[in-house]
Steps between C-alpha positions, in 0.01 A plus 500: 500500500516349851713292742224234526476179311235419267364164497549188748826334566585201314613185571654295205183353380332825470785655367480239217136554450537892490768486232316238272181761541717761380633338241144479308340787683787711363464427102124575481552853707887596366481412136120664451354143446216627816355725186490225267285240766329806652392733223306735801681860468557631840647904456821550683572171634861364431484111364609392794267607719179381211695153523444523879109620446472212251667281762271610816201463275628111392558422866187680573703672862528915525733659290674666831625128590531364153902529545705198416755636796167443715404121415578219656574154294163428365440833409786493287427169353149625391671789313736250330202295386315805372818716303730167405199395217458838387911529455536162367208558239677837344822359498449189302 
């Protein structure tokens, strides 16, 4: 809902890092595996946005920056090393 970006512009390397983040991030809060390693019941709040509560609480950082848009390279490698176990577990 607005002309501005969201986020910090990326150079390849981030770019990179940002996608592999995703890639994890994105089966724990899209497929409903968040309510499955987080059994907390939060009223109204879409998985998405408990995956990203889960997430800011992991990385121990506000929930208002807990973005993956928002991180830099390391940031995204810590989410890597934090969701890629958890997907890797429930799909073997």
């Amino acid at each position: 809902g607005t002309d501005q970006a969201l986020g910090r512009l990326a150079n390849a390397e981030l770019r990179k890092a940002k996608k592999e983040a995703h890639f994890y991030f994105d089966q724990i809060a899209k497929t409903g595996l968040i309510n499955k390693i987080w059994k907390k019941h939060i009223p109204n709040t879409s998985n998405r946005n408990k995956a990203y509560l889960w997430l800011s609480n992991q990385l121990n950082i506000p929930r208002e920056i807990c973005h993956i848009g928002m991180f830099g390279v390391e940031d995204c490698k810590r989410v890597v090393e934090l969701c890629k176990p958890i997907v890797e577990c429930r799909t073997t």
